[in-house]
MIZA-566496 format. One record per residue (C-alpha): x, y, z. Coordinates in Angstrom, 1 decimal. Each point is the difference from the previous one (the first is absolute). Layout:
<selos>
X|Y|Z
...
</selos>
This chain:
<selos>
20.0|17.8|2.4
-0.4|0.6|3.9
-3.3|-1.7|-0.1
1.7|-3.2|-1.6
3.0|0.1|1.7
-1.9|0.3|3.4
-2.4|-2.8|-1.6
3.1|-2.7|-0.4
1.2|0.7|3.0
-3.1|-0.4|1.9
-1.2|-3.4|-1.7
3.1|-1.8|-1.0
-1.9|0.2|-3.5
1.2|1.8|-3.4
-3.5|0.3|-1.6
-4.0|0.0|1.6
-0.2|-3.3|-2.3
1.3|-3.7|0.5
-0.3|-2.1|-3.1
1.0|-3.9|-0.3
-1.2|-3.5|-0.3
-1.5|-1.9|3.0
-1.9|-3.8|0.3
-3.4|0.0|1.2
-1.3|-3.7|0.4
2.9|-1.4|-3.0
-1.0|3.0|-2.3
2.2|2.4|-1.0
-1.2|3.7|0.2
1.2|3.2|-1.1
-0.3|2.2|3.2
0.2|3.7|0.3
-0.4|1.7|3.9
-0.6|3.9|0.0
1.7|1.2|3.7
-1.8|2.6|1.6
3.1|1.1|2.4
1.9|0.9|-3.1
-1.0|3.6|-0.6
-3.6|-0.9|0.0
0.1|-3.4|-2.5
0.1|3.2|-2.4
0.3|-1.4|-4.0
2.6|2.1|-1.5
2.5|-1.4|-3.3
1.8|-2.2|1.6
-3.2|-1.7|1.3
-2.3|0.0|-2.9
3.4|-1.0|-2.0
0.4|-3.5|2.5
-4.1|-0.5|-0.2
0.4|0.2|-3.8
3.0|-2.7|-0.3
-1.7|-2.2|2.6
-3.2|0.1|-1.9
2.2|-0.7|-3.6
2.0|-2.9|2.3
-3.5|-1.5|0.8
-1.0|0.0|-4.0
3.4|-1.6|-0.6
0.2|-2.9|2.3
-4.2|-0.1|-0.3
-0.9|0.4|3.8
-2.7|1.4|2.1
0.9|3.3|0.9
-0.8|1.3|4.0
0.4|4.2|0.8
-0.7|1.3|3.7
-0.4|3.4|0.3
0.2|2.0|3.4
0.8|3.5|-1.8
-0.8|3.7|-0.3
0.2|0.4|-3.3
2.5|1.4|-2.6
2.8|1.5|1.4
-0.4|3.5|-0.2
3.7|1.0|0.2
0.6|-1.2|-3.5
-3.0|1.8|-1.6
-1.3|-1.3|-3.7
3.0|-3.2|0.0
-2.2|-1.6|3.0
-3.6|0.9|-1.6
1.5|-2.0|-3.2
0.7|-2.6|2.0
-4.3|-1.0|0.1
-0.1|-0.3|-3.7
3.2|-1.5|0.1
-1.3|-3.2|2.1
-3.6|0.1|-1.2
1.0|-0.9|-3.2
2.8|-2.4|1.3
-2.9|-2.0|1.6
-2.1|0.6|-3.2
2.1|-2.5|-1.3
0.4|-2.6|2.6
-3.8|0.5|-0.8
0.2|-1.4|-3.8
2.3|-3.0|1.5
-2.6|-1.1|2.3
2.3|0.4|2.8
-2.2|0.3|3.6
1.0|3.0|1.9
-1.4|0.4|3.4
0.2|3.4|2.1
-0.3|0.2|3.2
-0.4|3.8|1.6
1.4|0.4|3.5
-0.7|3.4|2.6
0.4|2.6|-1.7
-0.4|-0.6|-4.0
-0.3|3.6|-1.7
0.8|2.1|-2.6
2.1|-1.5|-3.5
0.3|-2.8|1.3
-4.5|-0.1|0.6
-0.3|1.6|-3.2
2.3|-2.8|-1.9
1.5|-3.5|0.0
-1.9|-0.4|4.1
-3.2|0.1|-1.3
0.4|-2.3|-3.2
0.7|-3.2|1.4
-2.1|-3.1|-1.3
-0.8|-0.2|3.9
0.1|2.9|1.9
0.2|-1.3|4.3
0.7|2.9|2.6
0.4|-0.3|3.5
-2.5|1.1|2.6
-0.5|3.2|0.7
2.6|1.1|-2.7
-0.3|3.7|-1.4
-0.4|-0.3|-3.5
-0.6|3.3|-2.0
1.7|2.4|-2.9
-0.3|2.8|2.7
-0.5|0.4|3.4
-3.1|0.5|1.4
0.7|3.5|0.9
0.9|0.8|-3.4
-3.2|-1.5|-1.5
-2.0|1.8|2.8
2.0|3.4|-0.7
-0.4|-0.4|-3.7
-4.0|-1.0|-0.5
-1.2|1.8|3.1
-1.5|-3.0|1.9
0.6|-2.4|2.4
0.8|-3.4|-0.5
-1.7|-3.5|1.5
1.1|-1.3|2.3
3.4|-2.1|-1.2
-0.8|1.1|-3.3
3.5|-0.6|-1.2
0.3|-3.1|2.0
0.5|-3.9|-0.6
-3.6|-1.4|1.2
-1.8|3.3|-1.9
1.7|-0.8|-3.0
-1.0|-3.8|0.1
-3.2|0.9|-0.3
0.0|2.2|-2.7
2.0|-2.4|-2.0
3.1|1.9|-0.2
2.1|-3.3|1.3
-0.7|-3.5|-0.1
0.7|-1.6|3.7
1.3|1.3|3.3
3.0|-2.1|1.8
1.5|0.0|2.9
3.5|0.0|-0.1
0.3|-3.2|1.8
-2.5|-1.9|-2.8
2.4|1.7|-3.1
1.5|-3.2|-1.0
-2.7|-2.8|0.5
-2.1|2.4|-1.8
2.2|1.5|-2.5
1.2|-3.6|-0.7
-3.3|-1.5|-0.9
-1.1|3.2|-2.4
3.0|-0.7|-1.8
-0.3|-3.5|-0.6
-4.0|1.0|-1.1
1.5|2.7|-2.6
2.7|-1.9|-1.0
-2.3|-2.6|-1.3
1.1|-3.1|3.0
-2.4|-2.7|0.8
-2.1|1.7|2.4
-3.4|-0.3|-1.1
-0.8|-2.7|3.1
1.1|2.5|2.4
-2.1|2.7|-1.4
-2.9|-0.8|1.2
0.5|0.3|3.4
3.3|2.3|0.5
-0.4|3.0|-2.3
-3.1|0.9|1.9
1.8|-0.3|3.2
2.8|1.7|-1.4
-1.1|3.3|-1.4
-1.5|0.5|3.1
1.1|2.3|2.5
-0.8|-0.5|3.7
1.2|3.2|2.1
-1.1|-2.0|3.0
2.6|-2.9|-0.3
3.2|0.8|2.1
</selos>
């Protein structure tokens, strides 16, 4: 209760998770913003609870659904109620899946525990941000547990693009050009002439460009 208390106080906030409707471009979006400052962006009840009625809003009203994670994981001060909380919104979104609802997620610094292990890592698109530590467990816990060092940024954005893991890296000041046009591809819009020459330059990531 300290922890939350203290957590309110500090961030203006009463929960690690803001959940509403925005526009992007005309199109409505259900939005959901993990923040980090709020005891960690830990998922605990009352967060898995919002996620759960913003993905069942999204069903209802039929719109593309967007979740941004910055968060360490399930919030360990409420024990079992925050680990149900990842089947809880895994099978939320495994609904929005059988509506053919798009749902984008895009993974911010740091992106780890629960949160990795559930609705984060099941988007229809994952993006992440450079340089973003995306893992269950931290490095020294993987290195502690199997004995070994880990490569170099193992557990980080750019390794994890290319292993597959995500789909596109984005830098924060590209989110909504880019975020824009992958919904308008997955929502079925007429984009097929831009295609050709923008989804290349799109899913590319240029760590050179200021």
């Amino acid at each position: 209760r300290d922890r939350l208390r203290e957590a309110v106080e500090k961030t203006g906030r009463n929960e690690a998770v803001c959940t509403g409707v925005c526009q992007l471009n005309g199109r409505s979006i259900a939005l959901g913003i993990l923040d980090f400052s709020f005891m960690g962006g830990s998922m605990g009840s009352v967060v898995g609870e919002r996620l759960t009625l913003l993905i069942e809003y999204a069903m209802q009203e039929g719109l593309p659904l967007i979740l941004v994670s910055a968060s360490g994981g399930a919030r360990m001060q409420e024990s079992t109620l925050s680990l149900m909380q990842m089947a809880k919104t895994s099978a939320a979104l495994a609904k929005l899946h059988e509506k053919n609802l798009p749902y984008l997620s895009i993974l911010t610094n740091p992106t780890t525990g629960g949160v990795t292990a559930s609705f984060a890592t099941l988007g229809d698109l994952i993006l992440a941000e450079p340089d973003a530590l995306i893992a269950f467990a931290g490095p020294r816990v993987v290195e502690q547990t199997i004995g070994q060092k880990l490569p170099p940024k193992a557990q980080k954005s750019e390794f994890l693009l290319e292993k597959g893991m995500i789909d596109c890296i984005v830098k924060r000041t590209d989110l909504r050009e880019k975020v824009s046009f992958f919904l308008d591809f997955l929502c079925g819009e007429k984009v097929a002439e831009k295609i050709s020459y923008r989804l290349k330059d799109l899913l590319k990531y240029n760590d050179d460009k200021p």
